[in-house]
N, C-alpha and C positions, 0 to 999 in steps of 0.2 A: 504494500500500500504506500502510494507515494505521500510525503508529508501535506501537498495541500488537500488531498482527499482524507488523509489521517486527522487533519485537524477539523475540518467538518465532520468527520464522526466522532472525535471528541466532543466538540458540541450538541452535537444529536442526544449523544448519552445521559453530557450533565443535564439538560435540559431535562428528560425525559426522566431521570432519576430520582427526582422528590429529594434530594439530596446537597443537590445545589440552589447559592440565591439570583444563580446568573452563569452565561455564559457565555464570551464571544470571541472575535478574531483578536489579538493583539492586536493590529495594527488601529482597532477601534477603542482600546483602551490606552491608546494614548505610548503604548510601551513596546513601537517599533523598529526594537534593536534585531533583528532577525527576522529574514523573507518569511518564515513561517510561525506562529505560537497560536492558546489560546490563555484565555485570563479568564479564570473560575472562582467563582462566588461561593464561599464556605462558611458557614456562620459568623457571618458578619463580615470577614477577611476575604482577600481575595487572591491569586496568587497564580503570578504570568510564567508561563512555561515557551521555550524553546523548543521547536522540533524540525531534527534532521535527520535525513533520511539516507538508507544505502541501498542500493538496487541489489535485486537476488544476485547470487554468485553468477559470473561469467558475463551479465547482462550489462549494454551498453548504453547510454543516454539516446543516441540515435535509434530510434522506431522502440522504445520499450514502450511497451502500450499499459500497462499495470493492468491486465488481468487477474481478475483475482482467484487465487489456487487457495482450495479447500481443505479442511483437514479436522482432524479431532481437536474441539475445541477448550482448553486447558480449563482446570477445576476453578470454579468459581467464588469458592469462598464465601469470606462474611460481604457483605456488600459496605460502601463506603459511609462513615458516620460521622453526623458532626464531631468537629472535637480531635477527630484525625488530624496526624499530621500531613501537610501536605503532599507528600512522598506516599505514603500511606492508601491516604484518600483517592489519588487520580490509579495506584494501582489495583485497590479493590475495584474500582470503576471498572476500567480496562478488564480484569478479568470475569467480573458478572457480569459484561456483555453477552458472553456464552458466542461470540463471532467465531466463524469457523474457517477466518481467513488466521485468526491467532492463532499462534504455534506457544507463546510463550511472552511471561512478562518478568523482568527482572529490574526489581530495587537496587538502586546504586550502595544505598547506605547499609543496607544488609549484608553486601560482598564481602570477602576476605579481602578484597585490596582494596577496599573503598576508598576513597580521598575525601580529605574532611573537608568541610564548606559545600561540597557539591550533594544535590539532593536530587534524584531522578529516577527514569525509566527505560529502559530497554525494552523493546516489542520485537518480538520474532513472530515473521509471517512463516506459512507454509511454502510461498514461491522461497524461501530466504532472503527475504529484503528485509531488513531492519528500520525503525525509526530509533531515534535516542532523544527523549522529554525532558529536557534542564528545569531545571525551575530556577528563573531568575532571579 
């Protein structure tokens, strides 16, 4: 999934989720440091994410059309709740979608190597494209 179709379905979701107080493009919140994010509304707080994206293995910018490849869609878990941390919150999201273009979602701050300051998400599709969700 390419990141501009990734970040419209992250807005799909929060919207959709009873979970958020809002949800839009970054560049409509005002915090257009990256061609792609969105800015999500969390009890009261609100908190702007980066997303960049890697094309499946092998695949080239010329004619990649992002079809999207299906697959078993990874466990859902608890779903996102206020009160969550940021980090937290957008990856309970991400996997109670139940999409079955997800292959997988990984917490930056959970990792054995994590880097401290940095708070995000990894998404693995089933073509193997990646996006990577910074939060700014």
């Amino acid at each position: 999934m390419r990141p501009g179709r990734f970040q419209e379905f992250v807005i799909g979701l929060a919207e959709s989720s009873g979970a958020a107080t809002g949800a839009r493009l970054l560049t409509e919140a005002g915090g257009a440091v990256v061609p792609c994010g969105v800015a999500i509304g969390t009890g009261g707080e609100e908190s702007e994410w980066g997303i960049l994206g890697q094309l499946p293995d092998g695949a080239k910018h010329d004619g990649f059309d992002d079809t999207p490849v299906h697959g078993e869609p990874v466990a859902p878990g608890d779903g996102p709740r206020t009160g969550d941390e940021p980090e937290a919150w957008l990856a309970a999201l991400l996997a109670r979608a139940q999409s079955p273009e997800i292959a997988g979602v990984e917490r930056w701050s959970v990792r054995e190597d994590m880097r401290p300051g940095y708070a995000g998400v990894t998404v693995r599709f089933h073509n193997s494209a990646r996006v990577f969700v910074r939060l700014l």
